[in-house]
C-alpha positions as CSV (number, residue, x, y, z in Angstrom):
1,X,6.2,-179.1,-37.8
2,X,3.5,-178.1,-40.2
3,X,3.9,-178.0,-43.9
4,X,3.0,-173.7,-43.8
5,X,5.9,-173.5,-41.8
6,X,8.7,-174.6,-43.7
7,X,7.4,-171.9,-46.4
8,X,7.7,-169.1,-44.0
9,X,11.2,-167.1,-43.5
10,X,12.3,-168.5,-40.2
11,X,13.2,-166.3,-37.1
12,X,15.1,-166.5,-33.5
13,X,12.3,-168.0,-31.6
14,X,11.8,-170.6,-34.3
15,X,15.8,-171.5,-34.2
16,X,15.1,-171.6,-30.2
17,X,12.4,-174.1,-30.5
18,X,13.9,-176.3,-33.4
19,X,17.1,-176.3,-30.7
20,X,14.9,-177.4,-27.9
21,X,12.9,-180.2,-30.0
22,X,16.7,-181.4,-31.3
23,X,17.6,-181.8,-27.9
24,X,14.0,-183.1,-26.5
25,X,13.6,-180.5,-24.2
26,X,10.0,-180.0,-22.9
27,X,9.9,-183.3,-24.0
28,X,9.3,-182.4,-27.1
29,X,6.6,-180.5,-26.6
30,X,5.8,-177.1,-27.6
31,X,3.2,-174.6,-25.5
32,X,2.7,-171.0,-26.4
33,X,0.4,-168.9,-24.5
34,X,-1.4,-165.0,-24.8
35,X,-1.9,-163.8,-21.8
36,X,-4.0,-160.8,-22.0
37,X,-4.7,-158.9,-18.6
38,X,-8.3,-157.8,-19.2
39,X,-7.6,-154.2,-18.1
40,X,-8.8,-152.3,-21.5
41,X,-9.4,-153.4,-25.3
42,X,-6.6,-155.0,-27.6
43,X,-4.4,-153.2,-29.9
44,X,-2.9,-154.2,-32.8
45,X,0.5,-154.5,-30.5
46,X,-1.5,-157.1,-29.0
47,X,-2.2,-158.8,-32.5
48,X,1.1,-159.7,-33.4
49,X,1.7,-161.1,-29.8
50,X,-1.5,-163.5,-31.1
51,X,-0.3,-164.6,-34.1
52,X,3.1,-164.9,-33.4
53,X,2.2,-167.2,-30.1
54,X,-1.4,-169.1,-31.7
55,X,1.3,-169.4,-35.2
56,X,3.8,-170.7,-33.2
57,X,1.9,-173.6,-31.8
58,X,0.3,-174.5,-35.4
59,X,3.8,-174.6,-36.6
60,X,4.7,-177.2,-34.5
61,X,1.6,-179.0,-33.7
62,X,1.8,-177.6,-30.3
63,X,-1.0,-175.8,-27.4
64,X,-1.3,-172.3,-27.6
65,X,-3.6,-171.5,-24.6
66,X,-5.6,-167.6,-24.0
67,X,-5.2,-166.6,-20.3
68,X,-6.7,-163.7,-18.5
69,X,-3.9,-162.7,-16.1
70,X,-6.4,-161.1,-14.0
71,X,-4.5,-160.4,-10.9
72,X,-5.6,-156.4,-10.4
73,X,-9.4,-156.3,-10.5
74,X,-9.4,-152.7,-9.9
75,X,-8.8,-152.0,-13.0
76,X,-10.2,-155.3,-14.5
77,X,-13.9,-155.6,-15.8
78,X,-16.0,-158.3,-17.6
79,X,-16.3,-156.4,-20.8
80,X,-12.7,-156.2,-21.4
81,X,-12.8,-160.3,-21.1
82,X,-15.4,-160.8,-23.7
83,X,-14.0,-158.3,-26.1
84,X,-10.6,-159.5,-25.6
85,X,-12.3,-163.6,-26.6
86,X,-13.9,-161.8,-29.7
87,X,-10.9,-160.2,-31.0
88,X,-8.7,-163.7,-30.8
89,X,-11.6,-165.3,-32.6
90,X,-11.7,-162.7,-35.4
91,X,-8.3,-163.2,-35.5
92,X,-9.0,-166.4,-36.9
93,X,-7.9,-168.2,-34.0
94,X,-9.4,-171.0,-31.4
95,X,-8.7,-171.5,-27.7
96,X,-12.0,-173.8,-26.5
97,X,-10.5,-176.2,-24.0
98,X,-7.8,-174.1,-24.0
99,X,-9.2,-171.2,-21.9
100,X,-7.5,-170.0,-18.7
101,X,-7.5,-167.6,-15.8
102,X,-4.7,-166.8,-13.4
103,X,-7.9,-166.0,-10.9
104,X,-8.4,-169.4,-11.4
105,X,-5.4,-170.6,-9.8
106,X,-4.9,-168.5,-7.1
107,X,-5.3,-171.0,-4.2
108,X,-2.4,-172.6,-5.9
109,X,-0.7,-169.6,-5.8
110,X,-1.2,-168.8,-2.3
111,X,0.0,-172.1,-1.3
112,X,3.4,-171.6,-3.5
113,X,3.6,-168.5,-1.2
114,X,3.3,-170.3,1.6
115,X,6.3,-172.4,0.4
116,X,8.3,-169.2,-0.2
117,X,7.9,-168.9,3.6
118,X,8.4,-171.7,5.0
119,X,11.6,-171.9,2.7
120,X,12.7,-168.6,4.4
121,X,12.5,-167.2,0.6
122,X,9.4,-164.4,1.3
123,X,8.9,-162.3,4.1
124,X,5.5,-160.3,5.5
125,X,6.9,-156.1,5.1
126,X,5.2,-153.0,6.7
127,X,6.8,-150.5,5.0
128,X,4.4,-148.0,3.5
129,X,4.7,-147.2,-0.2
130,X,7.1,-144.5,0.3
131,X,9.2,-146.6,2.8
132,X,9.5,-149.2,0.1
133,X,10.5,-146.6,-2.4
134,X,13.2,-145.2,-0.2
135,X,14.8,-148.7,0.8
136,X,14.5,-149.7,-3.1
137,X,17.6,-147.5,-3.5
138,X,18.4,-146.6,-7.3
139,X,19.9,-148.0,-10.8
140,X,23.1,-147.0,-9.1
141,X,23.1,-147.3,-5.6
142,X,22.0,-150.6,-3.5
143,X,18.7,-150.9,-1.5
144,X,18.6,-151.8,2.2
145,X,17.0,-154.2,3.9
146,X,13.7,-153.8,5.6
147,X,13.2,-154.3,9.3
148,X,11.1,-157.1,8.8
149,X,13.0,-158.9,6.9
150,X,13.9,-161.2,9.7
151,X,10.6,-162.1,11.0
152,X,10.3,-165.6,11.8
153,X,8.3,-168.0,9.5
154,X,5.5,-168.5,12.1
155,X,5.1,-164.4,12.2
156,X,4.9,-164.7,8.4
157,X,2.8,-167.7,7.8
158,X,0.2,-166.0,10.6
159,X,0.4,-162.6,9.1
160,X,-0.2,-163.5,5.5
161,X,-2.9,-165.9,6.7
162,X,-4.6,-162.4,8.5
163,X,-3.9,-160.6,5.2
164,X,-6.1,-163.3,3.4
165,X,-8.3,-162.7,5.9
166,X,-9.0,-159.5,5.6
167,X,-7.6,-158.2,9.2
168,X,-5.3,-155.4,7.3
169,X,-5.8,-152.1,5.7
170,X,-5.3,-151.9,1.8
171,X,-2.1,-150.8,1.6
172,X,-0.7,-151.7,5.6
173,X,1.4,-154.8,4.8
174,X,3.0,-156.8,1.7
175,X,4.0,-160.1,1.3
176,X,7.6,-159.8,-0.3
177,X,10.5,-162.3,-2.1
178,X,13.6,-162.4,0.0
179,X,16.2,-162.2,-3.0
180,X,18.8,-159.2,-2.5
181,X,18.1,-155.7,-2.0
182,X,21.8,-155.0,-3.6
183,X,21.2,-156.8,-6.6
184,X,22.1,-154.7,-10.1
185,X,18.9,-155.8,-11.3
186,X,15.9,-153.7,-9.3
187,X,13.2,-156.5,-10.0
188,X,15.2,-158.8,-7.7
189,X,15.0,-156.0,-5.0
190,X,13.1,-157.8,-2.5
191,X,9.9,-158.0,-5.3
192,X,6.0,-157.4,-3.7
193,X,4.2,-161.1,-4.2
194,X,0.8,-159.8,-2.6
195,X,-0.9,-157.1,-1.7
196,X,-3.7,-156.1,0.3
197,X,-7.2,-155.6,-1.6
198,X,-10.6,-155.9,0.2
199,X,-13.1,-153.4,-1.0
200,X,-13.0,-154.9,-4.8
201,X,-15.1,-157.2,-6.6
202,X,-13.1,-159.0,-8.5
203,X,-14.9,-160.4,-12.4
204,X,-14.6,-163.9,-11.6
205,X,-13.8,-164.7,-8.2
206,X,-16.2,-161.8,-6.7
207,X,-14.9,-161.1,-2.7
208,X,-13.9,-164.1,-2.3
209,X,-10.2,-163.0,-2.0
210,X,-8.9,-159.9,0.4
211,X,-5.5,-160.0,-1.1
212,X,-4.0,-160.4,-4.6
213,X,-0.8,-161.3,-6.0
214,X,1.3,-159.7,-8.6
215,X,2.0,-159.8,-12.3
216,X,5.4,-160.5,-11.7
217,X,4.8,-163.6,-9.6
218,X,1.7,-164.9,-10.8
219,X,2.4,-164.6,-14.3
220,X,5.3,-167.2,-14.1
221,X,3.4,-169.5,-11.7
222,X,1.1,-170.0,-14.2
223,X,2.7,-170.4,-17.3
224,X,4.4,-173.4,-15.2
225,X,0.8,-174.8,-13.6
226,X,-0.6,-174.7,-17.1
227,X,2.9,-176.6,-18.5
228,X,4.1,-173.7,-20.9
229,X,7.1,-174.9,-22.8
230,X,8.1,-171.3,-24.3
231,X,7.1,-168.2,-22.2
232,X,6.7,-165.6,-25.4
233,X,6.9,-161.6,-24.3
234,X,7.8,-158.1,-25.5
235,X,11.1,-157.0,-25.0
236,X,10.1,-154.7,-22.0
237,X,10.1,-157.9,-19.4
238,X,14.0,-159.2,-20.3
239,X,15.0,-157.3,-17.7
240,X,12.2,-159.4,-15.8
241,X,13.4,-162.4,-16.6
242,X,16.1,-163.1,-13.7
243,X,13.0,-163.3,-11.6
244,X,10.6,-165.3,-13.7
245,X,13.6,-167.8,-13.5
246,X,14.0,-167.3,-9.8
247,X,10.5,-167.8,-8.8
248,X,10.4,-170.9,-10.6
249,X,13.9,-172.0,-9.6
250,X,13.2,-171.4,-6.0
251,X,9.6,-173.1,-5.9
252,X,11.1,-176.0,-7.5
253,X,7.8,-176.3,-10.2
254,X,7.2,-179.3,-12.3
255,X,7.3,-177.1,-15.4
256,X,9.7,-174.3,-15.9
257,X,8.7,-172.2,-19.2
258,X,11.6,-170.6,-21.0
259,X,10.9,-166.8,-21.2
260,X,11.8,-165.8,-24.7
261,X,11.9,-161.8,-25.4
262,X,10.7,-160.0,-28.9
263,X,10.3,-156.5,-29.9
264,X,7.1,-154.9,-29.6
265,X,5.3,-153.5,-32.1
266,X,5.6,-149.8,-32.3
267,X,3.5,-148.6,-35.6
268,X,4.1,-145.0,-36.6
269,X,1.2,-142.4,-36.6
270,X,-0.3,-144.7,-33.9
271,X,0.0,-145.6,-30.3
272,X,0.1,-148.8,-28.6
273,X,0.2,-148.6,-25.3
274,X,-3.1,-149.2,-23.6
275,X,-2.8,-146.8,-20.8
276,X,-1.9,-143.9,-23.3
277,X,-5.1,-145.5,-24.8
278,X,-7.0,-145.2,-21.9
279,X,-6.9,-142.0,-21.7
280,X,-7.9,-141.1,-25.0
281,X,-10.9,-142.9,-24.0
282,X,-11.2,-141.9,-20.7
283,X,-10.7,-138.0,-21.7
284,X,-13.5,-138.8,-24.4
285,X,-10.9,-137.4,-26.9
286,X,-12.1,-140.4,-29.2
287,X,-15.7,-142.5,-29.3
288,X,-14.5,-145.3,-26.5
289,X,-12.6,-148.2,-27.6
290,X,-14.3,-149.2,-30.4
291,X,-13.5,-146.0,-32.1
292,X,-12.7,-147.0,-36.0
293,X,-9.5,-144.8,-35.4
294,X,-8.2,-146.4,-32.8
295,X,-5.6,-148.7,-33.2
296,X,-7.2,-151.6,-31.1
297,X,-8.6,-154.9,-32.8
298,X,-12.2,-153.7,-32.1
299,X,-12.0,-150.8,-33.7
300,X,-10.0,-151.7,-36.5
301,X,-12.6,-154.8,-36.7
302,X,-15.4,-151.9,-36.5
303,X,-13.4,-149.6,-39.5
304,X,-13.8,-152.5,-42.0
305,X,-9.9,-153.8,-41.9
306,X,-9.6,-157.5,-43.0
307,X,-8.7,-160.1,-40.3
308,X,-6.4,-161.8,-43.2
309,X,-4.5,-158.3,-44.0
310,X,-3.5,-158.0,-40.0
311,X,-2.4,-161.1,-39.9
312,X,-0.6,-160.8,-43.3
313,X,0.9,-157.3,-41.9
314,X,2.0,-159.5,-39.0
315,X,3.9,-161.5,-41.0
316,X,5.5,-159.3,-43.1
317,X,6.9,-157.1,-40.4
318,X,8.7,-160.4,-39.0
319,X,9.8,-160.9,-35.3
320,X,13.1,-159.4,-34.4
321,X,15.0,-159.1,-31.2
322,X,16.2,-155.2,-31.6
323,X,13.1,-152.5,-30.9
324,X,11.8,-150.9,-33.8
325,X,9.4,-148.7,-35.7
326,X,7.2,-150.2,-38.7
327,X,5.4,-147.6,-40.6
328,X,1.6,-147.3,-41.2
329,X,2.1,-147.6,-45.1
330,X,3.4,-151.0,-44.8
331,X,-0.2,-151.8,-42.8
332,X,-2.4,-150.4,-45.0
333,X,-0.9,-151.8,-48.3
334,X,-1.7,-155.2,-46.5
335,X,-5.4,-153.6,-45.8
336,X,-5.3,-152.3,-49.7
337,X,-4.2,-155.3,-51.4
338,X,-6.7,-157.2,-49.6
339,X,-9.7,-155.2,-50.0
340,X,-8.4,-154.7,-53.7
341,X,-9.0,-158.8,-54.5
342,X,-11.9,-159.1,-52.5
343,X,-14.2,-156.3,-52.1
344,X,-16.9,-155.9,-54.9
345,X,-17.4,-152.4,-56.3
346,X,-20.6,-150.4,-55.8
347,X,-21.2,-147.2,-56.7
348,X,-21.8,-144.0,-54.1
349,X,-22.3,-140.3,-53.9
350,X,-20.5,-138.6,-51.0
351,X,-21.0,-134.5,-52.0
352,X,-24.1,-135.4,-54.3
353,X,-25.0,-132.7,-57.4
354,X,-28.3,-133.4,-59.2
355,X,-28.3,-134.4,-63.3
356,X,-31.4,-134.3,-65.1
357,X,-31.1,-135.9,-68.4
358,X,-33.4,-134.5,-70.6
359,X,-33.9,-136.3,-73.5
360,X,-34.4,-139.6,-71.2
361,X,-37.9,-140.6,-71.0
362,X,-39.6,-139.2,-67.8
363,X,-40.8,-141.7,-65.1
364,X,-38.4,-145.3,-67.2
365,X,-36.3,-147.5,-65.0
366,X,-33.7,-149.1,-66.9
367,X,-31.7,-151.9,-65.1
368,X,-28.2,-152.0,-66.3
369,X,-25.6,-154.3,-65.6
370,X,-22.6,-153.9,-63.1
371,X,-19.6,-156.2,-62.6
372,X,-19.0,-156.8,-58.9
373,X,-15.4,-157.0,-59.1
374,X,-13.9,-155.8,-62.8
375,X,-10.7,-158.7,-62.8
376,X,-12.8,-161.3,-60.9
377,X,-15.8,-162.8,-62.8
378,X,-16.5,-165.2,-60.3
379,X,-17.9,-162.6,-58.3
380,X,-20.9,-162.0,-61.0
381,X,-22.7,-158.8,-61.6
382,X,-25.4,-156.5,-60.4
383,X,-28.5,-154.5,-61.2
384,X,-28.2,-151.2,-60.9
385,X,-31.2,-148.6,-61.7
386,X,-30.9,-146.1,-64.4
387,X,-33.2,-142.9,-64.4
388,X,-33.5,-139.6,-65.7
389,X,-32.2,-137.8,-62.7
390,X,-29.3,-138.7,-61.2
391,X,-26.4,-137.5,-58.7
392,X,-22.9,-137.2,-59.2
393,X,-20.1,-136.0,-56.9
394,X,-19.5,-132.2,-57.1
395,X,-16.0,-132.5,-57.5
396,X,-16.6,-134.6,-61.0
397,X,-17.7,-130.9,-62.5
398,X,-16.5,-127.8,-63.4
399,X,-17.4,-125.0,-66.2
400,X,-14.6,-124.7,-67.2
401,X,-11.1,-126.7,-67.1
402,X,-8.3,-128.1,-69.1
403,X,-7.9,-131.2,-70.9
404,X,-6.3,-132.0,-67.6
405,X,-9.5,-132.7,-66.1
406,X,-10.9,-136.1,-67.3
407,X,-14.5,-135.8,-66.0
408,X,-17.1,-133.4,-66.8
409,X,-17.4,-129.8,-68.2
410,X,-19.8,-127.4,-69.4
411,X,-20.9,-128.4,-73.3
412,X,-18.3,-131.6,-72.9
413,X,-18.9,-135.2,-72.8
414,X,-17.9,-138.1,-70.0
415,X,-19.3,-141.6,-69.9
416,X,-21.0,-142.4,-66.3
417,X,-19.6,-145.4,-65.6
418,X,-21.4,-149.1,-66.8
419,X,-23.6,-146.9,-68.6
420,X,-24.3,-143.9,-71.2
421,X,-21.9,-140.9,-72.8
422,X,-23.8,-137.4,-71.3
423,X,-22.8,-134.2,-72.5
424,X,-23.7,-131.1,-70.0
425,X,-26.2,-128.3,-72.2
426,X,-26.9,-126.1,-69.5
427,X,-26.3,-125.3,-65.5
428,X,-28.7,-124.5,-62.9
429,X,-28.0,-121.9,-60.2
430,X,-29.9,-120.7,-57.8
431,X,-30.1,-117.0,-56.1
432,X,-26.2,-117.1,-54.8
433,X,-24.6,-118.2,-57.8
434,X,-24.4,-122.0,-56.3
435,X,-24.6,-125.1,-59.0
436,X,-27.6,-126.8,-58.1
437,X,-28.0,-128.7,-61.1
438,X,-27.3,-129.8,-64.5
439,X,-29.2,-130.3,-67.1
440,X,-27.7,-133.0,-69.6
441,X,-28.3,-135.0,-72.8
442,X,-27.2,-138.7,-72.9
443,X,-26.3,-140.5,-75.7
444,X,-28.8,-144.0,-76.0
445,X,-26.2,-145.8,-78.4
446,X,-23.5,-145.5,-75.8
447,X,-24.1,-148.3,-73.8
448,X,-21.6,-150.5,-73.6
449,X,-20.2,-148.9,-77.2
450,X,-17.7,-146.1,-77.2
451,X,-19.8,-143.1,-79.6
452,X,-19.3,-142.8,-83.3
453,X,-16.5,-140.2,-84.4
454,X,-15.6,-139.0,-81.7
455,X,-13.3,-139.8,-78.2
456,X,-14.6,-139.5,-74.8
457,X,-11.8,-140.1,-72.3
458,X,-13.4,-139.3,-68.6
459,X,-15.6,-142.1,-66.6
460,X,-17.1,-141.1,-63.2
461,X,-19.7,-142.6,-61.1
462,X,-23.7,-142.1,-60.2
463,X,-26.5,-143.1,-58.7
464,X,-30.1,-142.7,-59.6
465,X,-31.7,-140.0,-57.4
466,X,-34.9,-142.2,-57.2
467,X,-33.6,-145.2,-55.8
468,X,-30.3,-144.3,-54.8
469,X,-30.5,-144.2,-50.3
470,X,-29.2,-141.4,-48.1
471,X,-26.2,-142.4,-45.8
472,X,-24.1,-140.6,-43.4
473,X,-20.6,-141.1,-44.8
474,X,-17.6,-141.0,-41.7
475,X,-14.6,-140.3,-43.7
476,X,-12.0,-142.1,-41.2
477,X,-8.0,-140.8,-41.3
478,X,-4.6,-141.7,-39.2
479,X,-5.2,-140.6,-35.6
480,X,-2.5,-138.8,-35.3
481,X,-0.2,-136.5,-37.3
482,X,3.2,-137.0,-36.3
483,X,4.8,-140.0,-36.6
484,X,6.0,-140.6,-32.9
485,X,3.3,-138.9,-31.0
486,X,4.4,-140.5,-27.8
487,X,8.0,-140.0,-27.8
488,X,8.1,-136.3,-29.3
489,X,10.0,-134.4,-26.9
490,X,8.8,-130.7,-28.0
491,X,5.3,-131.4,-26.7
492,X,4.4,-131.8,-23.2
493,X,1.3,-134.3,-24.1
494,X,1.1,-136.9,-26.8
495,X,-2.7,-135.7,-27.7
496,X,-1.1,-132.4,-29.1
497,X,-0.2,-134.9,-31.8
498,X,-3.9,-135.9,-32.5
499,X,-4.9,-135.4,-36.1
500,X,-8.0,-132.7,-36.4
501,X,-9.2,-134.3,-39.8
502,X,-9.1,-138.1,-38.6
503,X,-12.8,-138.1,-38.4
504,X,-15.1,-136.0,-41.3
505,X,-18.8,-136.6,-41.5
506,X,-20.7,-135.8,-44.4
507,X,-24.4,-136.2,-44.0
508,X,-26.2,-135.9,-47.8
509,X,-24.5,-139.1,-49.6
510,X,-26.1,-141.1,-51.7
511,X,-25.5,-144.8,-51.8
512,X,-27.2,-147.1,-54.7
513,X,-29.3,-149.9,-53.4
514,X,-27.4,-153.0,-53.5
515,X,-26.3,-152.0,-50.2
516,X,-28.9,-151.1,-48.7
517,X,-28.6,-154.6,-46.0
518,X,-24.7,-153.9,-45.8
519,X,-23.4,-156.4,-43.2
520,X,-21.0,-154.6,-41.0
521,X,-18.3,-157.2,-42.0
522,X,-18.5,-156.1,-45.6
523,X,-16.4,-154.0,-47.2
524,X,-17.3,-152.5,-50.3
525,X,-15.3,-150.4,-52.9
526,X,-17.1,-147.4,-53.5
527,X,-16.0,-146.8,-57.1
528,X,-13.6,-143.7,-57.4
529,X,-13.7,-143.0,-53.6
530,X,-11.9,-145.5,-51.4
531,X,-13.0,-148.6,-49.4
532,X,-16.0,-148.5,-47.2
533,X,-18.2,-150.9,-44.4
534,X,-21.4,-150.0,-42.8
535,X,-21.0,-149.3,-38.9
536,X,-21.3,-152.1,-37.2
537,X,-22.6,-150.1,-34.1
538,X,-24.8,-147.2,-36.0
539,X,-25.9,-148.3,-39.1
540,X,-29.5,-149.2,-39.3
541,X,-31.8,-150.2,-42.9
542,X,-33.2,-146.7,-41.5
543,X,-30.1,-145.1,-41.5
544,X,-27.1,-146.2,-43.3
545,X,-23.7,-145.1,-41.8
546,X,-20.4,-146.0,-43.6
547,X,-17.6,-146.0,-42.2
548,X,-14.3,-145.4,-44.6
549,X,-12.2,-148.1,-44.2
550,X,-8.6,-146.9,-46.2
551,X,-8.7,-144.6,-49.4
552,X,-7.7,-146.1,-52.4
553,X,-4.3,-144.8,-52.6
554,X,-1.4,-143.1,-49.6
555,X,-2.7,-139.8,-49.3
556,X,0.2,-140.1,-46.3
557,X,3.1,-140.6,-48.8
558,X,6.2,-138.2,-48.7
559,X,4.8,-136.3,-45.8
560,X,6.0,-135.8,-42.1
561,X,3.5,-133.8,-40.9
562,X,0.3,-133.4,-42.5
């Protein structure tokens, strides 16, 4: 076991494996595996399914394998698959020579259904969809047999070989397991192995195949062909695990995996369930999958969050056995304290108001100097232009206000921060009675030097008019506004639930320079307002477009609806 390991708070799957090491099951070994099906992007449900499997197997000096369980190409496409590779990998996680696909395996996977038959343990059925429904019975009555349960293994060996063939109508036949249609549990109800597929392309095996098997079967299968030791999944498939086992038990595999259930990750004011999230995208009720309110790894990855603060949230939450709800806050303090040690500081105008200082000499450039990061040194300093007109936010001004209000006011002082004291003489309107600007007198033995006699408590932020760089600003919020949006029973339709302020744009802000070559990947502090990244997908040196990664502090606290 790895050093890091023995630091960590240990949990039930960690007991299970130190058990089967103890006793030298697996020989020892220890395999995890994520096995994504490639049917839509990653969420962050899916994130702590990778740490906790890739974690699992650094722990213990062990295999974690990815695998595509691409069994249903219908729904299945290419760029699912390469998104899906680029999210592990941000993760901070590798899987070269440990890259798999079910597709790959399916000739094996045929042939183990060829041994079902043969055994007498599968059967070719032609009940139609509803037929199987009606036989299926309920949770509390038995199903009944199918009429073709009986058919002799050279019927079924020649049917299923005419399936692969193509010979069938989608839909016409099924290959099924002959378990027990009055078993308690339904999954052992006589479960589909393959069905009937010929007019899809599938990503990697293109029309090779006319017939495809199921999750259920396949994803067992492979775990054992690829020598999984512990079969990791979400608390939704115990129920499935009678027939992982029997599959295994009854084909008699070299390897049989251990499938081991945790809770899923269900995070408040979000959803994470990727058909829920299909929709969204699919109703274009958000910007596709790589929206930066979206709670999949792409678009978190896009919104600025920090691999090392997902994985840190991953952590903290723990891995339990009993289903529950983590709330956002406990996310976004991990995003926070992150950003908080590692993003440097830069100053930006989102609602800009024009300052003219008019004792500063027309047409100077004075370069001042700007720590990156205020508690970290190490992260040096900047230049950052100083001119006679400037732009502050509109909210740092009023007329008139109380000693409440630390910034500026009409014939009062402030200090603009890593620079002079100004005091505000007069202020410009125009036709309608709208500020348009001020006009100010600075103070040139302020820098760096609190003034002589007198106490000037407000600081707020600038940037020079003349070099400062327009940007559109996307001012990013929780995508939702109830805390359960999917399980709310008063609304027919979890998008009632989505939040009509998630997304602001404001077109006029002004950025200063240094970021003018913002790398997507960077998140920046913009001083006073919150914790920003240019768009990885939008923003341009032509056109800069921030995207707001978290605000500086829970805007969310004490609320349950906003």
């Amino acid at each position: 076991m790895s050093e890091a390991a023995d630091t960590k708070p240990r949990h039930f799957i960690q007991h299970i494996i130190d058990a089967d090491i103890a006793s030298n099951k697996h020989g020892g070994r220890v395999q995890t595996r994520f096995p994504p099906e490639p049917n839509g992007y990653l969420h962050i449900g899916h994130a702590k399914s990778i740490c906790l499997n890739f974690g699992l197997a650094l722990d213990y000096d062990g295999i974690c394998t990815l695998r595509f369980d691409d069994t249903n190409p219908q729904k299945e496409e290419a760029e699912f698959v390469e998104a899906i590779k680029e999210d592990v990998r941000w993760l901070g996680f590798e899987f070269e020579g440990h890259l798999h696909y079910a597709s790959s395996y399916f000739e094996q996977l045929y042939d183990y259904a060829v041994q079902l038959i043969e055994q007498g343990d599968a059967y070719v059925c032609d009940l139609s969809a509803d037929e199987t429904r009606e036989y299926r019975g309920t949770l509390t009555a038995p199903g009944k047999n199918s009429p073709h349960r009986n058919r002799s293994v050279a019927e079924n060996l020649d049917l299923l070989k005419r399936m692969r063939e193509g010979e069938f109508e989608d839909g016409s036949r099924v290959l099924r397991a002959k378990i027990d249609m009055a078993s308690p549990n339904i999954n052992l109800r006589d479960p589909a192995i393959y069905r009937i597929r010929r007019d899809v392309v599938h990503h990697q095996t293109g029309d090779a195949w006319s017939i495809y098997p199921m999750y259920d079967y396949a994803h067992c299968v492979s775990d054992a062909i690829e020598g999984v030791t512990h079969s990791v999944c979400t608390l939704e498939f115990e129920d499935h695990r009678p027939l992982y086992d029997w599959f295994l038990d009854t084909l008699k595999t070299e390897h049989h995996p251990q499938q081991i259930e945790f809770s899923r990750l269900n995070l408040q004011y979000a959803i994470t369930s990727k058909r829920k999230l299909t929709k969204l995208v699919d109703a274009q009720l958000v910007d596709g999958w790589t929206d930066p309110r979206m709670p999949t790894i792409s678009g978190m990855r896009r919104r600025g969050y920090p691999a090392a603060a997902l994985r840190e949230f991953c952590s903290r939450i723990g891995v339990t056995k009993s289903a529950n709800s983590v709330e956002m806050d406990i996310l976004e303090s991990c995003i926070r304290e992150n950003l908080n040690d590692n993003a440097p500081r830069v100053m930006a105008v989102l609602d800009p108001l024009k300052v003219v200082l008019t004792n500063y000499p027309a047409g100077e450039t004075e370069q001042l100097t700007a720590p990156n990061h205020p508690q970290n040194e190490a992260m040096g300093t900047r230049s950052v232009p100083f001119t006679q007109t400037l732009y502050i936010d509109k909210a740092d001004f009023k007329e008139e206000a109380n000693n409440k209000f630390k910034r500026l006011v009409k014939d009062k002082e402030v200090r603009l921060r890593n620079a002079y004291v100004i005091r505000c003489d007069e202020v410009i309107k125009d036709e309608q009675g709208e500020i348009v600007a001020l006009h100010c007198s600075y103070d040139p033995a302020t820098l760096g030097a609190n003034p002589e006699g007198r106490k000037v408590k407000g600081v707020i932020h600038w940037v020079s008019a003349e070099h400062g760089i327009p940007a559109e600003v996307r001012l990013f919020d929780r995508l939702f506004n109830h805390p359960h949006p999917d399980t709310d029973k008063e609304i027919e339709d979890f998008t009632d639930h989505l939040n009509p302020d998630s997304l602001v744009t404001l077109t006029n802000s002004i950025v200063e320079p240094s970021v003018l070559n913002a790398e997507g990947s960077k998140v920046y502090q913009f001083e006073r307002e919150g914790y920003f990244c240019a768009d990885s997908e939008l923003s341009t040196a032509d056109k800069l477009v921030f995207n707001r990664t978290i605000t500086l502090r829970d805007t969310w606290a004490n609320v349950g609806q906003k």
